[in-house]
Biotite code that builds the C-alpha atoms (Angstrom):
import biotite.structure as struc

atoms = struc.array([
    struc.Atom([121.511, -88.326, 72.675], chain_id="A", res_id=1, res_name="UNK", atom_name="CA", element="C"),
    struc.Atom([121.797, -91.926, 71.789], chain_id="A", res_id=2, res_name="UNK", atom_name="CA", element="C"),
    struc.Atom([121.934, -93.558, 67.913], chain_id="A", res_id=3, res_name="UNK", atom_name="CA", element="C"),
    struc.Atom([121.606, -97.346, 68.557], chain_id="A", res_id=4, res_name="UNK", atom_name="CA", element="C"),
    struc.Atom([123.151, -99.799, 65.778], chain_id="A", res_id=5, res_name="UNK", atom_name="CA", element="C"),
    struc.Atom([122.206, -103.440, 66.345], chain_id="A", res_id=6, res_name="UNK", atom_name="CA", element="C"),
    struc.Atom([124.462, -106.299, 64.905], chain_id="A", res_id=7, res_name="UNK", atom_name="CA", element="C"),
    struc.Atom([124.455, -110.257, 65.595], chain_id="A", res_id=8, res_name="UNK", atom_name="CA", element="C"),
    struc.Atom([126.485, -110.394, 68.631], chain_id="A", res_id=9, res_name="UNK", atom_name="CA", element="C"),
    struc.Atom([126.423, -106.638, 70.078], chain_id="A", res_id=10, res_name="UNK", atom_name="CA", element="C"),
    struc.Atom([124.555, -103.281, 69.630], chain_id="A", res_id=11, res_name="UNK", atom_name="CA", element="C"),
    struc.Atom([127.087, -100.356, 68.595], chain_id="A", res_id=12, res_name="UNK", atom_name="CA", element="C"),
    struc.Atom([125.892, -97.243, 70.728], chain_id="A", res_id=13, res_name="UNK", atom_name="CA", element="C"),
    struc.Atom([126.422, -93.729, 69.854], chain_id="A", res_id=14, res_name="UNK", atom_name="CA", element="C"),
    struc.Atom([126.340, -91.438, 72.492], chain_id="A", res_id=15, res_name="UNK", atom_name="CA", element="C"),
    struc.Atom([126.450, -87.545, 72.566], chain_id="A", res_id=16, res_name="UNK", atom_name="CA", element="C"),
    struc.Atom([126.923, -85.274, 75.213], chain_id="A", res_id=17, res_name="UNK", atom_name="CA", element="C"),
    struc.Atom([124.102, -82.838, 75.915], chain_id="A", res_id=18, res_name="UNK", atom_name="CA", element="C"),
    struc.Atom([125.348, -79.156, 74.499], chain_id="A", res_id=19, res_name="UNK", atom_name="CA", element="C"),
    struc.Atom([124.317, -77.342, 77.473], chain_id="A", res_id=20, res_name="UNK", atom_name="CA", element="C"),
    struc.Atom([126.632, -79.283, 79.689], chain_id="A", res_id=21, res_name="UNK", atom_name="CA", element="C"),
    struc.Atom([129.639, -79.341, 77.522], chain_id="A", res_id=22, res_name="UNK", atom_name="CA", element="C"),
    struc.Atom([129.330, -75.403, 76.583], chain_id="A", res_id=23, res_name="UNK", atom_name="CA", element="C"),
    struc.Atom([132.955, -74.898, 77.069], chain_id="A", res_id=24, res_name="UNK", atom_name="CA", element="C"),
    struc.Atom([134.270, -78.034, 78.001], chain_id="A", res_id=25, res_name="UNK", atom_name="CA", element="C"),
    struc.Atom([137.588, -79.485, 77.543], chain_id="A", res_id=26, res_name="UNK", atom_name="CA", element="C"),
    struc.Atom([136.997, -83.246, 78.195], chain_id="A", res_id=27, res_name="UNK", atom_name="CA", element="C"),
    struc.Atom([134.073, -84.844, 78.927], chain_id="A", res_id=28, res_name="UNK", atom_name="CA", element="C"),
    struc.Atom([134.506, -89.129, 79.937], chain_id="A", res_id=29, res_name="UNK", atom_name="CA", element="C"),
    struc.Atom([131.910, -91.677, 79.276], chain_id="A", res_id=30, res_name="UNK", atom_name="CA", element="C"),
    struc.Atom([131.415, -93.370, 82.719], chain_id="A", res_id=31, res_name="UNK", atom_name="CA", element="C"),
    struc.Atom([129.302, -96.103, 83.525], chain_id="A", res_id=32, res_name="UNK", atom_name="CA", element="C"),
    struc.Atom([128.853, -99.854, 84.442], chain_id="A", res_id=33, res_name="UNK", atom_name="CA", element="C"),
    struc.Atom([130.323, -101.002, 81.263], chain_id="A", res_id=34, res_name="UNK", atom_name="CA", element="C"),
    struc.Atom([133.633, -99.852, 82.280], chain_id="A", res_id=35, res_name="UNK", atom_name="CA", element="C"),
    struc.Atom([133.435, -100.589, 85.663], chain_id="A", res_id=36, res_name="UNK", atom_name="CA", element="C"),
    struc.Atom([133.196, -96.500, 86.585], chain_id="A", res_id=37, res_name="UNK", atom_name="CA", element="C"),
    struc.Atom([136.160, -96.016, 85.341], chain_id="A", res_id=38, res_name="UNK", atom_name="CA", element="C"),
    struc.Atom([136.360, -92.159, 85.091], chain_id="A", res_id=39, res_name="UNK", atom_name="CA", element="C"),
    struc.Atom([139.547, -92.394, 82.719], chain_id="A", res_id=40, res_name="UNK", atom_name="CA", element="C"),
    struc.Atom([138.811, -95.424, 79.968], chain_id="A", res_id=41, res_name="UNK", atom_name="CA", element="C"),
    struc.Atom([136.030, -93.803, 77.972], chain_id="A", res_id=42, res_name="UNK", atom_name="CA", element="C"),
    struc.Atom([137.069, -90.305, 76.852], chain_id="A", res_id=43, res_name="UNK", atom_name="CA", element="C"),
    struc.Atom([134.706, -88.679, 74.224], chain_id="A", res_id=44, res_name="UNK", atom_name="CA", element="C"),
    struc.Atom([135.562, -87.062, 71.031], chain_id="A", res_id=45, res_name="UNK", atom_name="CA", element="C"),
    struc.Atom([135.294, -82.750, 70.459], chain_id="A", res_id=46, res_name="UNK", atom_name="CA", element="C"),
    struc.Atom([133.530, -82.382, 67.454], chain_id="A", res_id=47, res_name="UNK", atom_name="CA", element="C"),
    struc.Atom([132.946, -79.282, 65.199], chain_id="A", res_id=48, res_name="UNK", atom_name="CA", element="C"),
    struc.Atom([130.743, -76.819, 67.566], chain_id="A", res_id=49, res_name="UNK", atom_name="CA", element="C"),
    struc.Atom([131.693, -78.200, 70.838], chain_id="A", res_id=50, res_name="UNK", atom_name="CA", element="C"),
    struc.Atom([129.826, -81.483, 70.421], chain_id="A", res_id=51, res_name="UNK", atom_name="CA", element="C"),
    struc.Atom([130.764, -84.540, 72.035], chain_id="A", res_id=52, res_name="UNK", atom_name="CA", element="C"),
    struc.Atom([130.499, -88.092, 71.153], chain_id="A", res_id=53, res_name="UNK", atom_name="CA", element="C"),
    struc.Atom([131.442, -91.310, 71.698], chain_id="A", res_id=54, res_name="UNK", atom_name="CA", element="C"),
    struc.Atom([130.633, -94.938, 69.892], chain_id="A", res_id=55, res_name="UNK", atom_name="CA", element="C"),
    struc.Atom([130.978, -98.187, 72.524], chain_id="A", res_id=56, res_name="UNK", atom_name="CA", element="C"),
    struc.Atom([130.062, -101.866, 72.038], chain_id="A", res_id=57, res_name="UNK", atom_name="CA", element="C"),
    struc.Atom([127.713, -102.889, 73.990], chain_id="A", res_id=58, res_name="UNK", atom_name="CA", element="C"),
    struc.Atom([126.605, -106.501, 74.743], chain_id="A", res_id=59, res_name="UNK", atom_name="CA", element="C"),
    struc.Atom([122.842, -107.717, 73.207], chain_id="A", res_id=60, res_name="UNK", atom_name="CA", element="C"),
    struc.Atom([120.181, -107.633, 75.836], chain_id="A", res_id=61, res_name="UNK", atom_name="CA", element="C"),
    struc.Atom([121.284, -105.685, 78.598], chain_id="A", res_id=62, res_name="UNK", atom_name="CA", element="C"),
    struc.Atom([120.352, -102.276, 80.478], chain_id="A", res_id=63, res_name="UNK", atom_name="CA", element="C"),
    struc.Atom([123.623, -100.385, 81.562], chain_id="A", res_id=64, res_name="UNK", atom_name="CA", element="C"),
    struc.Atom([123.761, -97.164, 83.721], chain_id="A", res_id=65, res_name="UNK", atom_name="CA", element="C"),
    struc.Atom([125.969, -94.831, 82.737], chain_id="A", res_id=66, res_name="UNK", atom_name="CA", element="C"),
    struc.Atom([126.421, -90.612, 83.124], chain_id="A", res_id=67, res_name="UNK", atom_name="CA", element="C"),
    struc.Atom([128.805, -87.900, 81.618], chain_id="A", res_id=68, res_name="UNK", atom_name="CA", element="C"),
    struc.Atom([131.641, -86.650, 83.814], chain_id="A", res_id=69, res_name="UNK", atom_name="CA", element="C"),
    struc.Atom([132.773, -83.150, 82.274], chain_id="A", res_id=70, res_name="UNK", atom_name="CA", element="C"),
    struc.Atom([136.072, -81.707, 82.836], chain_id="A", res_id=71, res_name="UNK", atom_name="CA", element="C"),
    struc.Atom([137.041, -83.889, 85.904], chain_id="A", res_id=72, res_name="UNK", atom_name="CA", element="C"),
    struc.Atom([134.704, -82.602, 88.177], chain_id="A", res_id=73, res_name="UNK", atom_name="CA", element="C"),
    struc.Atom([130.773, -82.582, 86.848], chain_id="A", res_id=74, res_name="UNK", atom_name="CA", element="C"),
    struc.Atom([129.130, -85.276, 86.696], chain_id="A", res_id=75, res_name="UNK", atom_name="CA", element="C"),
    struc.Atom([125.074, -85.220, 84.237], chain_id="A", res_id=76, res_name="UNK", atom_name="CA", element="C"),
    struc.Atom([123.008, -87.103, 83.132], chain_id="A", res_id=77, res_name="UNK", atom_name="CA", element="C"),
    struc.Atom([122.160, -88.060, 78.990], chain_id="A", res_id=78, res_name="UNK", atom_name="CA", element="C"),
    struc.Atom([118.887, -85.499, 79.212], chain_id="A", res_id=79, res_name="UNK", atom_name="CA", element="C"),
    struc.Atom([117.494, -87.988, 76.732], chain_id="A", res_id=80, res_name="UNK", atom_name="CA", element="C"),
    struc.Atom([118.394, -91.056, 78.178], chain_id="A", res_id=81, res_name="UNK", atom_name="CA", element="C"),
    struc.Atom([115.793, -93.770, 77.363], chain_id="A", res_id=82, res_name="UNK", atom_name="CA", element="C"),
    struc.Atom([115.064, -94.026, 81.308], chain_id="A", res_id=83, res_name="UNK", atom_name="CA", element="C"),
    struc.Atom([116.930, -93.161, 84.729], chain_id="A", res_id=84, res_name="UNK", atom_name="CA", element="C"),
    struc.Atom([117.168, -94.865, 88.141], chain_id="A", res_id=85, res_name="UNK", atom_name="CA", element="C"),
    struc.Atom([118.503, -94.053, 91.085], chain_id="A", res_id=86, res_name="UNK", atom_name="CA", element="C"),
    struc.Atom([121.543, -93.793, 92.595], chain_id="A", res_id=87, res_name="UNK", atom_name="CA", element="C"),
    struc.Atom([124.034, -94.254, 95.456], chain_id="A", res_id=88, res_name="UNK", atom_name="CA", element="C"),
    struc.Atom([124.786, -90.812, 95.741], chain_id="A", res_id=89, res_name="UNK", atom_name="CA", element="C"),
    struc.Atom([121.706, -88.955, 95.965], chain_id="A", res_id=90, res_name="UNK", atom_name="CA", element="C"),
    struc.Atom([120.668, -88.575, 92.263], chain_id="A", res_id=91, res_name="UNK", atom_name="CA", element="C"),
    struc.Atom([120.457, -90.722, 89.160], chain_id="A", res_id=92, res_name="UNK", atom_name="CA", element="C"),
    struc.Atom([121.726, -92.547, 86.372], chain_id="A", res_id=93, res_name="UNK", atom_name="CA", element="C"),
    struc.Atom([120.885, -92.460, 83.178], chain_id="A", res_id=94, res_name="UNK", atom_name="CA", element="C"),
    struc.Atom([120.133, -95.759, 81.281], chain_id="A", res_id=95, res_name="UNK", atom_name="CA", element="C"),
    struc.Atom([120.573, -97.007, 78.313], chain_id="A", res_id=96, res_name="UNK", atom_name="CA", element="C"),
    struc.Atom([119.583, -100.384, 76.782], chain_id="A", res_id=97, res_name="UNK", atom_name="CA", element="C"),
    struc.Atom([120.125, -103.044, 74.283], chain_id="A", res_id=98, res_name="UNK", atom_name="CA", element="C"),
    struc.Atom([117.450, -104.883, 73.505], chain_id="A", res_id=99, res_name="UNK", atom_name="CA", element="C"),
    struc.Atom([117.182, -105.248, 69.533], chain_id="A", res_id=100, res_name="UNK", atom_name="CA", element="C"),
    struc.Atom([113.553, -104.379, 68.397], chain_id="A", res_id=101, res_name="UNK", atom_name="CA", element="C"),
    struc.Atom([111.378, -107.228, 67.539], chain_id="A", res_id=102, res_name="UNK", atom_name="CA", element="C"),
    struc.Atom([109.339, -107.186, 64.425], chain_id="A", res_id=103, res_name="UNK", atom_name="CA", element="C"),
])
């Protein structure tokens, strides 16, 4: 799941693991193209009930692919990501973007 928060200069992005994925996890890392894929930089936070979340800066106007990499070894996808596209390895990414709404 994804809770968007738009400022002046950058959109503040919530982002939750799926439950089913994380039933039982111990980490689960925030990887994507804003981090360069870095499996390490972005670890989420446990919450109460096994939930896990994250809240990362994003640049205004952009589209960035990212997925959740659970316990070192599983990579998903956000099953409520606002699109996905392909990628190199045979599946896809999820995307999320950050264009503020217009009125």
């Amino acid at each position: 799941m994804i809770k968007k928060s738009f400022l002046k200069t950058k959109c503040k992005v919530t982002f939750e693991a799926p439950q089913g994925i994380t039933d039982g996890a111990e980490t689960v890392y925030l990887v994507g193209d804003f981090n360069e894929w870095n499996e390490t930089s972005h670890p989420m936070e446990k919450k109460k009930g096994g939930r896990f979340t994250l809240v990362v800066d994003l640049p205004l106007n952009r589209e960035f692919q990212y997925r959740f990499l659970v316990d070192g070894n599983a990579w998903h996808n956000d099953w409520e990501a606002e699109k996905y596209v392909p990628n190199p390895f045979s599946g896809d990414n999820s995307v999320v973007t950050t264009y503020p709404p217009t009125e």
